[in-house]
C-alpha positions as CSV (number, residue, x, y, z in Angstrom):
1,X,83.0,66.6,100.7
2,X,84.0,63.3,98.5
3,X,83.7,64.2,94.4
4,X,81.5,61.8,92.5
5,X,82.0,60.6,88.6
6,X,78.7,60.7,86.7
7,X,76.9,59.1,84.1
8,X,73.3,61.0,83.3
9,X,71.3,61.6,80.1
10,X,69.5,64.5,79.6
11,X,66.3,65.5,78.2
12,X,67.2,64.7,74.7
13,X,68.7,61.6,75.8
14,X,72.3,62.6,74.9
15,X,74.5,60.4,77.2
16,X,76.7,63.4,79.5
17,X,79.2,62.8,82.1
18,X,81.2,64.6,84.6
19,X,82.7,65.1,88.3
20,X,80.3,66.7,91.1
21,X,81.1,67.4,94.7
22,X,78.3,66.1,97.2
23,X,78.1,64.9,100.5
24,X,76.6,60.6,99.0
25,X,75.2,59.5,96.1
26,X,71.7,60.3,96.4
27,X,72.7,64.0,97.2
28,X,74.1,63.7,93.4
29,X,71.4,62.0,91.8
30,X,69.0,64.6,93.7
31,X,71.3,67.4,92.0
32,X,71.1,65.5,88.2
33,X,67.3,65.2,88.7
34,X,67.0,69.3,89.5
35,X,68.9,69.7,86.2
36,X,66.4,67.5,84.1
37,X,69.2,64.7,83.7
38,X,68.6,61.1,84.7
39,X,71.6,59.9,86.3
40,X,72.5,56.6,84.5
41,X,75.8,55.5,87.1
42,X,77.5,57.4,90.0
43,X,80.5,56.4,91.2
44,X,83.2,58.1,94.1
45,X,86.5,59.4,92.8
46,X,89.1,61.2,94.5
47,X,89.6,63.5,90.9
48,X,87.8,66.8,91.6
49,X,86.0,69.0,88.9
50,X,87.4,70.0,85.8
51,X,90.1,67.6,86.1
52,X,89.9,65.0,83.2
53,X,90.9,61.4,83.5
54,X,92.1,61.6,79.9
55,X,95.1,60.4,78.2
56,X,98.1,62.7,79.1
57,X,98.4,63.2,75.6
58,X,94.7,64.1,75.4
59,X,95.4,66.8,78.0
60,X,98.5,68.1,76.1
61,X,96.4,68.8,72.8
62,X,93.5,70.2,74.7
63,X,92.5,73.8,73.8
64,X,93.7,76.1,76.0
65,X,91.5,78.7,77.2
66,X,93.0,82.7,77.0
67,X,92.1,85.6,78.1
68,X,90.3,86.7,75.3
69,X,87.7,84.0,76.3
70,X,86.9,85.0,79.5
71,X,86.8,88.7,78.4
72,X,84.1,87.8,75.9
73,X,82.8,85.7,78.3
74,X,82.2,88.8,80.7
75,X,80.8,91.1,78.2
76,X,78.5,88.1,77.0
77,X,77.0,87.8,80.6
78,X,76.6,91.5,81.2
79,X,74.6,91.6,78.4
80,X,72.5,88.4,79.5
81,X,72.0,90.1,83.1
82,X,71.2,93.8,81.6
83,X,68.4,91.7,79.7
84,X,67.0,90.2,82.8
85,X,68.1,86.5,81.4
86,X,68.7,84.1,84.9
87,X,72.0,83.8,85.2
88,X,71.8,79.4,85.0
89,X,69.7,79.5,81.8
90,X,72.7,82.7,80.7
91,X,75.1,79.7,81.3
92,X,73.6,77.3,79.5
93,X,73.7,79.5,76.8
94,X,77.1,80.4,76.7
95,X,78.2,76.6,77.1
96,X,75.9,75.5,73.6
97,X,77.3,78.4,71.7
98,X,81.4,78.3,73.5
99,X,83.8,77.9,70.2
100,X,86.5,76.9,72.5
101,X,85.1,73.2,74.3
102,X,87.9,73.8,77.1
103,X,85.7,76.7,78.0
104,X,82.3,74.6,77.8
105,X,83.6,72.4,80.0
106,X,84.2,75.0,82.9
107,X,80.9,76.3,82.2
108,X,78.7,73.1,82.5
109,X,81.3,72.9,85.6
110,X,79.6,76.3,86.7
111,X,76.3,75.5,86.2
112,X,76.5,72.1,88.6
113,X,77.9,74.4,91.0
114,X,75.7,77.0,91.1
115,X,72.4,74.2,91.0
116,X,74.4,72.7,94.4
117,X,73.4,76.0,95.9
118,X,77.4,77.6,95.9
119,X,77.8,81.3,94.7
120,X,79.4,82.4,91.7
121,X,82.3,83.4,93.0
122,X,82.7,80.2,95.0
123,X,82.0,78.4,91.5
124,X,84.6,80.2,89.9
125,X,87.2,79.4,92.4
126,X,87.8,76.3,91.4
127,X,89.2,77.3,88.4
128,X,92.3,79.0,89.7
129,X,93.6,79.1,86.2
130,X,90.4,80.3,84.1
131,X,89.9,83.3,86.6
132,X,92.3,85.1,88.4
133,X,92.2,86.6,92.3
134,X,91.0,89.7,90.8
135,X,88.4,88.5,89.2
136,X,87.2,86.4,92.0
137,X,87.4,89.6,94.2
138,X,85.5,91.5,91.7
139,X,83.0,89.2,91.1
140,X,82.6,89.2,94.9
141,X,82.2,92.8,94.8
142,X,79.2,91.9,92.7
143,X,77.9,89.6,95.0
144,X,78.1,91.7,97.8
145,X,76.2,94.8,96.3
146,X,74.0,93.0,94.0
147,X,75.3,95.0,90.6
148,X,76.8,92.0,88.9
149,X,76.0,93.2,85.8
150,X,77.9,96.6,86.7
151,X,80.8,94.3,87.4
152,X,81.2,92.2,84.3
153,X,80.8,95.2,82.7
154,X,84.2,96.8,85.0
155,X,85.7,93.5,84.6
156,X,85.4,93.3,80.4
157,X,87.0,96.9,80.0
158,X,89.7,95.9,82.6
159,X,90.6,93.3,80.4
160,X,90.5,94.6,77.2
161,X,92.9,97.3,79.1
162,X,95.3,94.8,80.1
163,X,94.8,92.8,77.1
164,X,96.1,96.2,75.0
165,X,98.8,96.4,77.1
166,X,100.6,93.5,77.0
167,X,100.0,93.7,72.9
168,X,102.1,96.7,73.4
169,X,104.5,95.9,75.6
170,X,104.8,92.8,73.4
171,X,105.2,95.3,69.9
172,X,107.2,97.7,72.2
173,X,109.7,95.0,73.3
174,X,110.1,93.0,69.7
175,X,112.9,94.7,68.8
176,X,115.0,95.3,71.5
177,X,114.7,91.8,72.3
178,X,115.7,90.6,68.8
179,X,118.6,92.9,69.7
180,X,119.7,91.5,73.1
181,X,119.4,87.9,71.5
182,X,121.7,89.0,69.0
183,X,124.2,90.0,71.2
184,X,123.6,87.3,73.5
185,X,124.4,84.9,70.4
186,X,127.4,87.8,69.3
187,X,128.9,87.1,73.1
188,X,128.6,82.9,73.0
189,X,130.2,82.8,69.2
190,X,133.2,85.3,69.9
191,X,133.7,82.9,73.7
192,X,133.3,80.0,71.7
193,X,135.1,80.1,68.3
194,X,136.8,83.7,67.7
195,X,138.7,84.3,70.9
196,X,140.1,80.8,71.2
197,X,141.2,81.2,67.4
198,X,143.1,84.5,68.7
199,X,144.4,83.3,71.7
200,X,146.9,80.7,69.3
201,X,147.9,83.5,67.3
202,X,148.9,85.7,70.3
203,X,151.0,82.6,72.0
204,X,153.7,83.4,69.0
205,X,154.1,87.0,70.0
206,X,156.2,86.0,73.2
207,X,154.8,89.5,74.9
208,X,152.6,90.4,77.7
209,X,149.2,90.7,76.0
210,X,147.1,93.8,77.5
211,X,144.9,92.9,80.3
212,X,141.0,93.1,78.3
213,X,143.2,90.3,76.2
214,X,143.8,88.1,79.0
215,X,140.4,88.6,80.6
216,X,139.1,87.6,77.3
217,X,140.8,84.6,77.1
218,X,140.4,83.4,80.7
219,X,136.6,84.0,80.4
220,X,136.7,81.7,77.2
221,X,138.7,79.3,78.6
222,X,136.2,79.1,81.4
223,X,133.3,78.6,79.1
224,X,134.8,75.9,77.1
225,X,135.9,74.3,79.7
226,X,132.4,74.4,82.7
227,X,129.8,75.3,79.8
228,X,127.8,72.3,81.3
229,X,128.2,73.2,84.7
230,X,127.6,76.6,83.6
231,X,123.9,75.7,82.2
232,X,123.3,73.9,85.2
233,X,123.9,76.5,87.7
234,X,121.8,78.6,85.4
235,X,118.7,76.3,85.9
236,X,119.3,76.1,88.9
237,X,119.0,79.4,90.3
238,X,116.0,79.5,88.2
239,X,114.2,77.4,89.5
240,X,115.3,78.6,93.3
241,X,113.9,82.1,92.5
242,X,110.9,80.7,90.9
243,X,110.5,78.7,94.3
244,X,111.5,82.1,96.4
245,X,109.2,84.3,94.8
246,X,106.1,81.7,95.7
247,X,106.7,82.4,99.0
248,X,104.9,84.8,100.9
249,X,108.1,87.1,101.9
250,X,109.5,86.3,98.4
251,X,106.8,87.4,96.8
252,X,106.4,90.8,98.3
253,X,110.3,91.5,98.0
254,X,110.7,90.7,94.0
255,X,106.8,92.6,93.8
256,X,108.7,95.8,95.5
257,X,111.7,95.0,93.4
258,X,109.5,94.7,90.0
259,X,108.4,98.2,90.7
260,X,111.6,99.8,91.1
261,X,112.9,98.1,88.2
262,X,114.0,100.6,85.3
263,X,111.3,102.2,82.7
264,X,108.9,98.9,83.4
265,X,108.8,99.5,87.1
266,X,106.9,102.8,87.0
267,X,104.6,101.2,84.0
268,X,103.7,98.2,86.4
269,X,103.3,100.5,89.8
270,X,100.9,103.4,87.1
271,X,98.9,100.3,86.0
272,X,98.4,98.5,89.3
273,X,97.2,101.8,90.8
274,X,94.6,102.5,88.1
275,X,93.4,98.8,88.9
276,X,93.3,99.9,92.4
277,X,91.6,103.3,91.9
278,X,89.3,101.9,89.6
279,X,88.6,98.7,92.6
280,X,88.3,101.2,95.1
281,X,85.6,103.3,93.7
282,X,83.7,100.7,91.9
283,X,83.1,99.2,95.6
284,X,82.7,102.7,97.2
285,X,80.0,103.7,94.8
286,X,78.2,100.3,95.3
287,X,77.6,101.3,98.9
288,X,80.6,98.6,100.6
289,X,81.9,100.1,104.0
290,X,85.6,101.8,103.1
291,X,87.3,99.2,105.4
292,X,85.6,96.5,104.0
293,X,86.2,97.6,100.6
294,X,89.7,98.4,101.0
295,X,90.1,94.5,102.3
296,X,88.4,93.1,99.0
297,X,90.3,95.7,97.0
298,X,93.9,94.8,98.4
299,X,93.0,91.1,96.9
300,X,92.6,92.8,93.7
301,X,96.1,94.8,93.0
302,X,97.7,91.5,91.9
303,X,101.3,93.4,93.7
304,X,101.9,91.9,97.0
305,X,103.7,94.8,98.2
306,X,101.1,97.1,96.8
307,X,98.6,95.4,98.9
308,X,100.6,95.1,102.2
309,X,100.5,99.2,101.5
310,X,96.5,99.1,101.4
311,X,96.3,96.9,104.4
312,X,98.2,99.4,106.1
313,X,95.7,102.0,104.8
314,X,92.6,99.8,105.9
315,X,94.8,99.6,109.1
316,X,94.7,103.6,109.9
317,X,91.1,103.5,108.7
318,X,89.9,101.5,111.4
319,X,92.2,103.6,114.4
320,X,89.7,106.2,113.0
321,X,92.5,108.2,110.4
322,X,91.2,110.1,107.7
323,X,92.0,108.4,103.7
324,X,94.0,111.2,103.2
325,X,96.6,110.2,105.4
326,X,96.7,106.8,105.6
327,X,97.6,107.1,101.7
328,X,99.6,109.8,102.0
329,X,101.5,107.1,104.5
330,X,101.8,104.5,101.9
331,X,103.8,106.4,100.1
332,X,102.9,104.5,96.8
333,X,100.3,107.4,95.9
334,X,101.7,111.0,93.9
335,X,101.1,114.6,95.2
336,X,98.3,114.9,92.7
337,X,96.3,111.5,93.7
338,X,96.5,113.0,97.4
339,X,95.0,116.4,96.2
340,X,92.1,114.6,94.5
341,X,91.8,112.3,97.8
342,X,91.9,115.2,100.2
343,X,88.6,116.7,97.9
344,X,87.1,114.1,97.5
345,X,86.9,113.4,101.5
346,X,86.1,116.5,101.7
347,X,83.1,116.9,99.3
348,X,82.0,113.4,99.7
349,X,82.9,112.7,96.5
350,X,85.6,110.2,96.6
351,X,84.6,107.2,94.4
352,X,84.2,109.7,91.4
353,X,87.3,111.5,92.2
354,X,89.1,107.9,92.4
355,X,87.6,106.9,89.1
356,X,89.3,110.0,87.4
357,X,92.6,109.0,89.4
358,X,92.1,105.3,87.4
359,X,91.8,107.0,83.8
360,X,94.6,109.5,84.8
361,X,97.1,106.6,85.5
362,X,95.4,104.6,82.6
363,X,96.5,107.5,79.9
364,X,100.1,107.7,81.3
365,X,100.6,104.4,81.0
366,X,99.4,104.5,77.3
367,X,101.5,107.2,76.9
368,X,104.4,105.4,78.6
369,X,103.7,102.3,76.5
370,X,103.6,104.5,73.1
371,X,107.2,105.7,74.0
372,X,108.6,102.3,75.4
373,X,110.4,101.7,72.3
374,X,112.3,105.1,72.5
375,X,113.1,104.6,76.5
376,X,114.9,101.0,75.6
377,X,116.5,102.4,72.6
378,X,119.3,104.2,74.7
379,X,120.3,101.4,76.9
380,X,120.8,98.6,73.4
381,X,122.7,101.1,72.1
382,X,125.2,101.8,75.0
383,X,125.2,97.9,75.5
384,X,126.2,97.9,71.6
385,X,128.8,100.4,72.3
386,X,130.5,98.4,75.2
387,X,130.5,95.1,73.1
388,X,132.3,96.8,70.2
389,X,134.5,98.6,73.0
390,X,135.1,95.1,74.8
391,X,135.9,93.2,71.5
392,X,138.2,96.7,70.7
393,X,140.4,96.3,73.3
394,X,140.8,92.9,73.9
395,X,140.9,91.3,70.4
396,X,142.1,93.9,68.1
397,X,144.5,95.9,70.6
398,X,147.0,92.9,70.5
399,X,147.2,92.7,67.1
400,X,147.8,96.9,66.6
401,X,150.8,96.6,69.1
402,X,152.1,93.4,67.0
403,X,151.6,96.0,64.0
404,X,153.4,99.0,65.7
405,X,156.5,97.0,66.7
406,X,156.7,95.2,63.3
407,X,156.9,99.1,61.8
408,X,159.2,100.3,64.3
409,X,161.4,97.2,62.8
């Protein structure tokens, strides 16, 4: 359907304006007058919602809107739909009081949505940006089951989670990145200015300098000499992995690389199984069919490789296998997660069982955040060590043998 740029005032004769998609005119003006605004001018545009026709620079200094805004948001509206408050006049609310106008805007956005007759979910899907996949799916899960309250509820705690995370992953990686900078700068300074300073002493000794010397000095050399077209192959192969990984086959190799990467692979596959433990219950307890839950909670790991794993399990479902084995043939779950799937098959109590598998992998990877610090610390320092080993050899060795045969003179 065409989108269609409107001028309406509303009941306190405040002048508002906006993008709706409708199928003509009058559909729109029909949709203003529901709303208790008068449209003033309608015109067709080809810019859909929540796209401004701004400035560029207006859009640069706009306000961005964070995660923290839609987790408030989410608590906000649990507590609106606990009350009993309809959900448009909840919106409403929440657009007058929003400290963050960006935000505003994609509520009012909402609200025109949801008065055209669209669900919520549907709504928020045009806002790839403010809500992610998983939130869509969860808020589908709402839809679906009719506890959307229950859901915003999930969907503020998972949040907060993830927000706590990354602020310690974030505290947990300060250092050693300040320490990898620094010998990332320590690396370009002794290619760039101390070995080429060396390498003019050494032509004087008339010897054969050790090899670590003259690898040194070719890889300086090199530098000096392609830096540019070093930088450019660089952002190059940048941006060819960014454009692999957006692929559907590139994505789910470099998500099953990501969790075999070391000390943050088994953080990332720990939290993307609570999300999916804590998914799959939430939709089992709400009374959605296991297959049809296991669909909606595939969308919902954010880990393409994870999810090809539960399509698999959905798969076995459907031939008529038990849970238990089609997880224990994804081979993503531990011994322990099987145990508490195999009794809670057995006893019928599966979506309370999986909700104790979430908080299990939740606390380890706490307690794996707590010690990331300590995990890294090994590696900087053996990458110290080989630096100071590299720079031994090939910088200071010459100038011992010069030493040596000048003593022997």
């Amino acid at each position: 359907m065409p989108f269609f740029a409107y001028k309406a005032r509303d009941a306190r004769g405040e002048l508002q304006n906006g993008v709706l998609e409708s199928a003509d005119r009058n559909a729109v003006a029909d949709q203003l007058f529901s709303t208790g605004m008068t449209p003033v001018e309608i015109n067709e545009t080809r810019r859909p919602a929540g796209e401004s026709g701004d400035a560029w620079w207006v859009r640069l200094t706009e306000q961005k809107i964070t995660s923290f805004d839609v987790q408030l948001f989410s608590r906000q509206l649990y507590t609106l739909l606990k009350a009993g408050v309809p959900i448009m006049r909840g919106l409403a609310g929440l657009q007058e009081s929003a400290v963050n106008r960006s935000f505003a805007k994609v509520l009012k956005d909402l609200r025109e949505s949801l008065d055209a007759g669209r669900e919520l979910s549907t709504a928020m899907r045009r806002h790839p940006k403010v809500f992610s996949h998983f939130y869509l799916s969860m808020v589908r899960i709402g839809e679906a089951t009719g506890r959307m309250e229950e859901i915003f509820m999930r969907l503020f705690t998972h949040l907060e989670f993830e927000r706590e995370m990354r602020a310690r992953v974030k505290s947990a990686l300060r250092y050693p990145m300040f320490v990898v900078t620094a010998m990332v700068a320590a690396i370009a300074v002794i290619n760039l200015f101390v070995i080429p300073a060396f390498a003019g002493v050494y032509k004087g000794f008339n010897a054969q300098l050790p090899l670590m010397t003259r690898i040194l000095i070719a890889t300086s050399n090199f530098t000096i000499e392609y830096w540019p077209l070093i930088l450019v192959a660089a952002a190059g192969a940048g941006v060819a992995f960014k454009m692999y990984i957006q692929t559907a086959s590139g994505r789910l190799h470099w998500d099953r690389i990501k969790l075999r990467l070391p000390i943050i692979g088994k953080i990332m596959l720990k939290a993307t199984l609570a999300r999916f433990a804590r998914s799959f219950a939430l939709s089992s307890k709400s009374g959605v069919p296991i297959v049809q839950g296991l669909s909606v909670v595939a969308e919902t790991v954010d880990n393409a490789y994870i999810s090809s794993r539960i399509d698999q399990m959905r798969d076995g479902v459907e031939r008529g296998e038990s849970i238990l084995r089609t997880a224990a043939s994804a081979g993503v779950f531990t011994p322990v997660v099987l145990q508490m799937v195999a009794v809670g098959e057995e006893t019928g109590e599966l979506d309370s069982l999986m909700e104790e598998v979430a908080e299990m992998y939740e606390r380890e990877v706490d307690y794996e955040l707590k010690t990331l610090s300590a995990q890294i610390e090994p590696i900087l320092i053996s990458g110290l060590a080989i630096l100071v080993l590299v720079l031994a050899l090939g910088v200071f060795l010459p100038i011992w043998d010069l030493g040596k045969a000048a003593m022997g003179r």
